[in-house]
C-alpha positions as CSV (number, residue, x, y, z in Angstrom):
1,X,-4.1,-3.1,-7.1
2,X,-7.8,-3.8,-8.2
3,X,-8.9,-2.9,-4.5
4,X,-6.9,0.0,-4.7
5,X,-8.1,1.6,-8.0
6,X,-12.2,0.2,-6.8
7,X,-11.2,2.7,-3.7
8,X,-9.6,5.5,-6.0
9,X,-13.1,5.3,-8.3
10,X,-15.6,5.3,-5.7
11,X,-14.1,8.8,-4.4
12,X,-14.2,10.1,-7.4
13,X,-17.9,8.5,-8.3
14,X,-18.9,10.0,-4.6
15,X,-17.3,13.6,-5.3
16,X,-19.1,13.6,-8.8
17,X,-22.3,12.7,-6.8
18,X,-21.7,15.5,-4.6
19,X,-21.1,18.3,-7.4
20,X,-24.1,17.0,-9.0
21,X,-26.3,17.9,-6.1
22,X,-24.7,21.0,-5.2
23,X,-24.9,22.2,-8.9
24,X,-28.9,21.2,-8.8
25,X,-28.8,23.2,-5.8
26,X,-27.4,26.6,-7.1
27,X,-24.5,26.5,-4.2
28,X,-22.2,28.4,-5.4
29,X,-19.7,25.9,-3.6
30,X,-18.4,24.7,-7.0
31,X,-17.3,28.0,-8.7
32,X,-16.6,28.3,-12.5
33,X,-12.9,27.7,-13.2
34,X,-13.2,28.9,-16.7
35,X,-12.9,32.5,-15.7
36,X,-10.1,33.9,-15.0
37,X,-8.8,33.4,-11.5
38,X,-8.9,36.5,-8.8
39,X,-6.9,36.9,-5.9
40,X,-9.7,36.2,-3.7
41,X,-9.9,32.6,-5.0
42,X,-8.2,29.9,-3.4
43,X,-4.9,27.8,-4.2
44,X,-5.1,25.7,-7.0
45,X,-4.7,21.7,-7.2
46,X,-5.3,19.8,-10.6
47,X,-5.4,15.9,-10.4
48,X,-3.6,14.4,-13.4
49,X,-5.0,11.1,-14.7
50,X,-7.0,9.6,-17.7
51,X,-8.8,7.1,-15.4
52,X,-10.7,10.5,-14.0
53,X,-12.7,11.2,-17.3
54,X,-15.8,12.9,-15.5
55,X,-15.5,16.8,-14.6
56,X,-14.0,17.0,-11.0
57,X,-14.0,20.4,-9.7
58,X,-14.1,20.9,-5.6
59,X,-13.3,23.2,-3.3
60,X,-11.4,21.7,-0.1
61,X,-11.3,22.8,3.1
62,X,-7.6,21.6,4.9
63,X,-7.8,23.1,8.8
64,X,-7.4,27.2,8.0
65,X,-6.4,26.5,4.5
66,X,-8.5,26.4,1.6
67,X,-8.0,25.0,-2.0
68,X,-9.8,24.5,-5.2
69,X,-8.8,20.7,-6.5
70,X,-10.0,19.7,-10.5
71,X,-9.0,17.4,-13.2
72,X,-9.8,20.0,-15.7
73,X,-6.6,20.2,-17.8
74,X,-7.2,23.8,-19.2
75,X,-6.3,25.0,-15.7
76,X,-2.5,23.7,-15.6
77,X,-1.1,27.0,-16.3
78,X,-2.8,28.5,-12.8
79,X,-2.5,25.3,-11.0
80,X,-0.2,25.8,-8.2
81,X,-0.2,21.8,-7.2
82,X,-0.3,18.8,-9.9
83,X,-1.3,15.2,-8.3
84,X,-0.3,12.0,-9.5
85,X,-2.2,8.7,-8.6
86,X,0.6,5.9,-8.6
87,X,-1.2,3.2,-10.3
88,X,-2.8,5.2,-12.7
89,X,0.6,6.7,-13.9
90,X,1.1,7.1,-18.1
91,X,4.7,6.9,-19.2
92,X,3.1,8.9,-22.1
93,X,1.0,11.3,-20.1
94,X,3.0,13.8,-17.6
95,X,2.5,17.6,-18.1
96,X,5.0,19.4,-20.1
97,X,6.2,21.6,-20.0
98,X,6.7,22.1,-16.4
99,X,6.2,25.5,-14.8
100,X,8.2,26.9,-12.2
101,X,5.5,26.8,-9.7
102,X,4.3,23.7,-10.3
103,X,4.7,21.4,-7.6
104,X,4.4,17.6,-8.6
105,X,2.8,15.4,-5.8
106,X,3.0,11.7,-5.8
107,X,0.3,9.3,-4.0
108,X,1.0,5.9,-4.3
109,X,0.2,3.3,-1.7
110,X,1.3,0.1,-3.4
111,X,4.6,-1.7,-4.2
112,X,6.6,-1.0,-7.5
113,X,4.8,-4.4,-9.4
114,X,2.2,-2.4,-11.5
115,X,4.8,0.8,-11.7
116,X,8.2,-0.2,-11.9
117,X,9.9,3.0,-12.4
118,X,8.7,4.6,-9.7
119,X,11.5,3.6,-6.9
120,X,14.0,4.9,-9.1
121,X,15.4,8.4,-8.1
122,X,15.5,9.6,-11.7
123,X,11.9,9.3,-11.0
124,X,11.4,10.6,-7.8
125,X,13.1,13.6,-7.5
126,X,10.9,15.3,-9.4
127,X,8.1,15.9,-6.9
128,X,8.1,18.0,-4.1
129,X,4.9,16.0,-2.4
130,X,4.8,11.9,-1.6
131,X,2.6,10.3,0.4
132,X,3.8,6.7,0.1
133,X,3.7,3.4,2.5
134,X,7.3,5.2,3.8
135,X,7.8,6.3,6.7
136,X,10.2,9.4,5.3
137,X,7.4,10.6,2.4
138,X,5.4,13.5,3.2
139,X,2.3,11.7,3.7
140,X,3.4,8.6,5.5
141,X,0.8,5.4,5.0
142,X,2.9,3.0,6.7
143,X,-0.1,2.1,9.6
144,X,-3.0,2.6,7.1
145,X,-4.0,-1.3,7.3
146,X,-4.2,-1.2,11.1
147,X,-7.4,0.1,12.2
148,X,-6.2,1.6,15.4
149,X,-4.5,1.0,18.4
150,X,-7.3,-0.6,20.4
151,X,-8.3,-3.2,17.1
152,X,-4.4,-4.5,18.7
153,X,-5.7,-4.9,22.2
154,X,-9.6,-5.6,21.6
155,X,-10.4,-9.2,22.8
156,X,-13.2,-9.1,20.2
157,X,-11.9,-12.1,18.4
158,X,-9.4,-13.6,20.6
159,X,-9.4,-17.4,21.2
160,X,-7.7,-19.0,24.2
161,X,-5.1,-21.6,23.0
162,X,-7.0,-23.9,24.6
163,X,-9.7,-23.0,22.7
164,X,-7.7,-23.2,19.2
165,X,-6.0,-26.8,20.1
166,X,-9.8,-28.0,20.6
167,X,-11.0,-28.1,16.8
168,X,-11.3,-31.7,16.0
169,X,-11.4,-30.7,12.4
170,X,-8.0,-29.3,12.3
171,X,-4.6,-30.4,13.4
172,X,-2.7,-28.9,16.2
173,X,-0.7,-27.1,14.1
174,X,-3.6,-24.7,12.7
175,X,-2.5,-22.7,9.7
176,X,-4.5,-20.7,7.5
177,X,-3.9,-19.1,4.0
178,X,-6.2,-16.2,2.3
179,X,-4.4,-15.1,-0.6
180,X,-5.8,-14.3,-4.8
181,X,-2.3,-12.7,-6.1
182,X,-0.1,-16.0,-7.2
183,X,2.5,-14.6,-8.9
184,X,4.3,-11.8,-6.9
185,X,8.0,-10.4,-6.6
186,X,8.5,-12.4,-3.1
187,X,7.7,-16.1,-4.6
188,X,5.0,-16.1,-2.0
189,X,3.2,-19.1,-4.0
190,X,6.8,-21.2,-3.9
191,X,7.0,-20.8,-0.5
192,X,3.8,-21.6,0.8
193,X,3.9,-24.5,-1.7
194,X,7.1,-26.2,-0.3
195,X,5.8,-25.3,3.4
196,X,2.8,-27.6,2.7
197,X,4.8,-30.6,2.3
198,X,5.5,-30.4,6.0
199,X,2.9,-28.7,7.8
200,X,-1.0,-28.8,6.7
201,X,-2.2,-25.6,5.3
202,X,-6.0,-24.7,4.6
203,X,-5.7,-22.5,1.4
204,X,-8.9,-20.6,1.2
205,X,-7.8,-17.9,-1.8
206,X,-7.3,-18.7,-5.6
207,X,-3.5,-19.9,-4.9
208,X,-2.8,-22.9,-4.0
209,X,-6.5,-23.4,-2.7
210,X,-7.9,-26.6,-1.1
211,X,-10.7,-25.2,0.8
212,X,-13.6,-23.1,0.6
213,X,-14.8,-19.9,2.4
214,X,-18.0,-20.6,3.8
215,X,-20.6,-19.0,1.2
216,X,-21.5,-15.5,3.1
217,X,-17.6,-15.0,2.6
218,X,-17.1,-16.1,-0.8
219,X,-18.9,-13.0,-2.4
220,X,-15.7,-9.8,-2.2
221,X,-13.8,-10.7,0.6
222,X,-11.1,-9.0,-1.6
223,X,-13.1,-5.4,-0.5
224,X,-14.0,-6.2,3.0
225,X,-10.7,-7.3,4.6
226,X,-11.6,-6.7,8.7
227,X,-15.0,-7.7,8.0
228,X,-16.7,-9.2,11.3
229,X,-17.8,-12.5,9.8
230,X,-14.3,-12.9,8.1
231,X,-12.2,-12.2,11.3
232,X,-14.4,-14.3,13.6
233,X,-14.0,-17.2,10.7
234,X,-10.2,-16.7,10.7
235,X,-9.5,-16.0,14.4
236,X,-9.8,-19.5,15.0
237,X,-6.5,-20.8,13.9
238,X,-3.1,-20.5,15.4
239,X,-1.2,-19.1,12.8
240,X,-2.1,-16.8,9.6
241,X,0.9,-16.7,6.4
242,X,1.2,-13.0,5.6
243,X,3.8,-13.0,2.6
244,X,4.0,-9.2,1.3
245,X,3.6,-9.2,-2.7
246,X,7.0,-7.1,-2.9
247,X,9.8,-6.4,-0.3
248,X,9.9,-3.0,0.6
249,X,11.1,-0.6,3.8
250,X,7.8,-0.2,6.0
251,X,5.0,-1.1,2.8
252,X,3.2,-3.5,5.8
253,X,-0.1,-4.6,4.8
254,X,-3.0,-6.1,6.1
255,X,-1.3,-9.3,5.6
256,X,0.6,-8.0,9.1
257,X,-2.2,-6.2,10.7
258,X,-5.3,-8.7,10.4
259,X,-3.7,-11.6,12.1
260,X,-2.6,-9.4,15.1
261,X,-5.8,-8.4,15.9
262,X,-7.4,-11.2,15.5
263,X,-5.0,-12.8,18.2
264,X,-3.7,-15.0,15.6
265,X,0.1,-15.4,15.4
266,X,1.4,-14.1,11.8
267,X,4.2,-16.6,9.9
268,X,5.6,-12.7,7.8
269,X,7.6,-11.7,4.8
270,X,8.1,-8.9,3.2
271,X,9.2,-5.5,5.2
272,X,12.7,-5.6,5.9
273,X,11.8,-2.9,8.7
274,X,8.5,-5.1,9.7
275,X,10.6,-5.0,13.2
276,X,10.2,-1.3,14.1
277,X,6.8,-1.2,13.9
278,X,5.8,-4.8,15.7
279,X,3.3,-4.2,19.1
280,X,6.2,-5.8,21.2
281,X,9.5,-7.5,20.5
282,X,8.1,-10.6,19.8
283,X,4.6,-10.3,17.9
284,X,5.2,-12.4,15.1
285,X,7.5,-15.9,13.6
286,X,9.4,-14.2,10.7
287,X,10.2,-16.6,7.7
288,X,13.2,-14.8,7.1
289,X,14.8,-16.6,10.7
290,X,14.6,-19.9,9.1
291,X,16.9,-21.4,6.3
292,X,14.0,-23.1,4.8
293,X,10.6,-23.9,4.7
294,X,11.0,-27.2,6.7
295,X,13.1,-25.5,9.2
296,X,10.0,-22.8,9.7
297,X,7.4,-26.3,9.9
298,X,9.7,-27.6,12.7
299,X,9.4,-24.4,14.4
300,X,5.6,-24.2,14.1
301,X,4.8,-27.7,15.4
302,X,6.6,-27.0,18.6
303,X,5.0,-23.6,19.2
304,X,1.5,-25.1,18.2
305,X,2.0,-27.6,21.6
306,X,3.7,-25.5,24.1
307,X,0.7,-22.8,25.4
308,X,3.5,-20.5,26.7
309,X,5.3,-20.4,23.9
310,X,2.6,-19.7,21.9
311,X,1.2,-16.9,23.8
312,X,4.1,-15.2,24.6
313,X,3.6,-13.8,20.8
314,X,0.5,-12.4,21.7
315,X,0.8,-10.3,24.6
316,X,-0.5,-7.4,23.2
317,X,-3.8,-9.3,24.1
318,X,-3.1,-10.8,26.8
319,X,-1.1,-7.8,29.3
320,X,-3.0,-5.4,30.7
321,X,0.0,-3.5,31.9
322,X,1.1,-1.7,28.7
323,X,0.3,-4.4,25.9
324,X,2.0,-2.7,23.5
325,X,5.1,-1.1,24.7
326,X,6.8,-0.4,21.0
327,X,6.8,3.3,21.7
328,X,7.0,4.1,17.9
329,X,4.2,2.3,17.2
330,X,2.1,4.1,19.4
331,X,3.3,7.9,18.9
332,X,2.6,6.9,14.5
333,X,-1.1,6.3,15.7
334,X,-1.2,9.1,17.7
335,X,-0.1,11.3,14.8
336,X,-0.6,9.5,11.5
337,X,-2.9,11.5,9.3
338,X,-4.8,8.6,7.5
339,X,-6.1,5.0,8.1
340,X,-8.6,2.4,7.0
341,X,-12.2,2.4,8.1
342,X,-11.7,6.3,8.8
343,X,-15.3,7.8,8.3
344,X,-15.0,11.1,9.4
345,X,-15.6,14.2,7.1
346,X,-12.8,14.6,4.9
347,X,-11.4,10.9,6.1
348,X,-11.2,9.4,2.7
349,X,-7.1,8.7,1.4
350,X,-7.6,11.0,-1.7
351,X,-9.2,14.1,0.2
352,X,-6.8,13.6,2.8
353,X,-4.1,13.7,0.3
354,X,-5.5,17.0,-1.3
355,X,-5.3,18.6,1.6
356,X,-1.7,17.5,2.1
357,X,-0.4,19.0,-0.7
358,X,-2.7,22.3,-0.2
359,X,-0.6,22.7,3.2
360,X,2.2,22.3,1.2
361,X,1.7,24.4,-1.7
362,X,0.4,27.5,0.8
363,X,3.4,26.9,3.3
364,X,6.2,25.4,1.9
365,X,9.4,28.1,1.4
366,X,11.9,26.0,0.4
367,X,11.8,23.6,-3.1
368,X,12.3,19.8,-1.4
369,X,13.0,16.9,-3.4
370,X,11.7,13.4,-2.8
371,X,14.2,10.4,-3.4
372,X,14.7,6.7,-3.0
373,X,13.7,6.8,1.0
374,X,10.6,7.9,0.5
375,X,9.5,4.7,-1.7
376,X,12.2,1.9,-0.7
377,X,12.5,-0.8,-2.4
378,X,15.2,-3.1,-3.8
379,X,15.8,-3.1,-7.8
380,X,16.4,-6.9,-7.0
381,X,13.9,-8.8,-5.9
382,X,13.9,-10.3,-2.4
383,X,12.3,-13.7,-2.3
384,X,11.8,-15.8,0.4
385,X,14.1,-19.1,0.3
386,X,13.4,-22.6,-0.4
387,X,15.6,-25.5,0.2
388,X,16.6,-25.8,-2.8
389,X,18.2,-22.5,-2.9
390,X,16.7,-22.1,-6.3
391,X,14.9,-19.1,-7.1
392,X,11.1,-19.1,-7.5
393,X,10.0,-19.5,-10.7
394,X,8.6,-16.1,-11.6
395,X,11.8,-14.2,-9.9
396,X,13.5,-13.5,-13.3
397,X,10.2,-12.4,-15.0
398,X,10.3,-9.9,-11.8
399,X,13.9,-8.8,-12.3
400,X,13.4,-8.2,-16.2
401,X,10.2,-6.0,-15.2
402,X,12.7,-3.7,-13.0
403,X,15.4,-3.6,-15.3
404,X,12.9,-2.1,-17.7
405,X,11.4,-0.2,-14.6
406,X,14.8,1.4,-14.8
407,X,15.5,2.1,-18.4
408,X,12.1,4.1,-18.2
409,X,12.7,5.9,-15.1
410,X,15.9,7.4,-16.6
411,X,14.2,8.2,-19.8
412,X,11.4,10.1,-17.9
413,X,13.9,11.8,-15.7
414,X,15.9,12.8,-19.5
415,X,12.3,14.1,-20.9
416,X,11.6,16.0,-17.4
417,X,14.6,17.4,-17.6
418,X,13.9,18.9,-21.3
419,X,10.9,20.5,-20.2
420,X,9.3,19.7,-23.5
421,X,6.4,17.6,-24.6
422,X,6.9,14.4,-26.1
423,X,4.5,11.3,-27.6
424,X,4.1,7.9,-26.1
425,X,5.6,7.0,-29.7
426,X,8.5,8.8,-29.3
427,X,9.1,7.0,-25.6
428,X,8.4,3.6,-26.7
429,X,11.2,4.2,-29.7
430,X,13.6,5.8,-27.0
431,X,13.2,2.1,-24.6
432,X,13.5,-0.2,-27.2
433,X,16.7,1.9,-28.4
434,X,17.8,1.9,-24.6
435,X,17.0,-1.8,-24.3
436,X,18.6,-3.1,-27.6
437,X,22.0,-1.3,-26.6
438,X,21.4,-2.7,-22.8
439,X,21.9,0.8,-21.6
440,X,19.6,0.0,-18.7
441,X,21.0,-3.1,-16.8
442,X,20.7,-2.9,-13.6
């Protein structure tokens, strides 16, 4: 979430640079929306959110379209398009009351742990626009971690197995961890914990860490996820953990990506539809094939000794002839809108959102409704399983967070409905009424 929001503020920071010098200037690029709007003057698009406290006023250029985007709150009432950033979302702070042509747009990249009422259809269906890690929003992000097509192919950090069994640092079994969020809905840390009893692990991240980066590393890594250095470092080992923070249909993060283009193999929980978009039918050892975490260490030890075994989960590097033949992969590069490392004008996620819901807003003749497939994600937490069959230990914190995740989506869908203003007072009375009577258990 922290990398997410650094992104979300250094667009803004880099637009308010931009106004500053075109006001300095004299361009009469950034107009005056204090005067009453003409008919000559484009669409317009009004971001929001508190965390934008600086005067954001743009005009956005989207193909043939054209539309005017702010923050400045005076303008809701001629606004034709109001956008929501998903981890910046205020139970307190939604614009009411709502105006017929108001269409709410929703961008939110991450799972439901910092938002929890958002997978809720009470919640949903009230905006028209999504652009979510779904494959059925509006906007889909569901490739945005994987650079592009070739990063899958590129031999630019492969390492022959022969080349990863020869560390005489490491065991055979080479597995690598890089992970700083401990506490997540998919007991990631519980796994990974138990799996070290039977398989040796080199933790580099704050969780469960028993080795350092080298020092050029240690400085942000967090923010610089396909660097070079850091790929190259990691590319060495035979197998990379990639346990998603949250379970949820197609939200596939770099945790999936990296590894595979590294050419390392990825051990992967999380997606529940992580199989539709693999490279090839076998590009990864899921953890959700084994009972346990010692059934998964058996597995790895044989794979880590048998150089055809091993490979055969990286033929997208090795086979020239068509290395990835997942046809569904390939036609959601081709077409995807948005991805990492994009540097083209216009390429950043928030301007290509605006110009999303500008599209929208100037073509759209029909009033759609977004609901639960367009941010999919279980109520209950899916964990991955120990032996034990216990549950991790943070689970029930987890479930008690969407049970209230809940109780507030159906009071936000009650106050939407109303149409009226109301005061973060007057919610936080409503959830503790709702939660003392258990009106909201899942």
């Amino acid at each position: 979430m922290m990398r997410l929001r650094r992104r979300f503020l250094a667009f803004v920071g880099g637009v308010v640079v931009i106004w500053f010098v075109f006001l300095l200037m004299g361009s009469d690029i950034i107009m005056d929306y204090d005067r009453p709007a003409s008919k000559e003057e484009p669409v317009e698009l009004l971001w929001w959110s508190r965390h934008m406290s600086w005067n954001y006023d743009v005009e956005r250029q989207c193909g043939i379209y054209t539309c005017r985007v702010t923050n400045k709150r005076n303008r809701l009432k001629s606004s034709r398009g109001v956008l929501f950033y998903g981890s910046a979302l205020d139970v307190g702070d939604f614009p009411l009351p709502r105006r017929p042509q108001h269409a709410w747009a929703l961008l939110h990249e991450e799972s439901p742990r910092n938002v929890p009422f958002v997978p809720h259809n009470e919640f949903l269906n009230h905006f028209q626009v999504t652009s979510t890690f779904s494959r059925f929003s509006n906007f889909p992000l569901t490739t945005q971690y994987l650079p592009s097509g070739g990063a899958l192919t590129s031999t630019d950090y492969y390492v022959s197995f022969a080349g990863k069994s020869a560390s005489a640092h490491r065991p055979s079994t080479s597995v690598v961890f890089l992970q700083s969020d401990c506490d997540t809905m998919t007991g990631r840390e519980d796994y990974v914990k138990e799996l070290m009893k039977y398989v040796e692990v080199d933790s580099y991240g704050a969780c469960l860490q028993n080795k350092k980066l080298p020092k050029s590393l240690q400085k942000d890594y967090l923010n610089n996820l396909y660097s070079p250095e850091l790929l190259k470092f990691l590319s060495s080992y035979k197998f990379m953990i990639a346990i998603e923070n949250a379970a949820c249909a197609d939200y596939i993060t770099e945790k999936f990506w990296r590894p595979l283009v590294m050419g390392v193999v990825p051990i992967y929980f999380g997606s529940p539809t992580i199989k539709y978009w693999e490279p090839n039918n076998k590009s990864a050892i899921y953890v959700s094939d084994f009972p346990h975490p010692r059934a998964l260490a058996k597995y790895l030890h044989e794979v880590a000794e048998n150089q055809t075994e091993y490979d055969s989960y990286r033929s997208h590097k090795i086979t020239w002839n068509r290395p990835i033949k997942n046809k569904k992969l390939n036609y959601s590069l081709l077409t995807r809108q948005y991805h990492i490392g994009d540097t083209s004008p216009g390429g950043s996620l928030f301007e290509r959102f605006e110009c999303s819901v500008c599209r929208y807003v100037l073509t759209s003749t029909r009033k759609t409704r977004a609901n639960t497939t367009h941010y999919d994600c279980p109520i209950e937490p899916e964990y991955a399983h120990l032996e034990s069959q216990q549950e991790p230990q943070n689970v029930a914190d987890w479930r008690s967070m969407m049970q209230v995740g809940k109780c507030q989506a159906k009071i936000l869908d009650t106050y939407f409905r109303r149409n009226r203003s109301y005061t973060k007072a007057e919610f936080d009375v409503e959830i503790n009424r709702r939660m003392d009577e258990s009106d909201c258990v899942l």
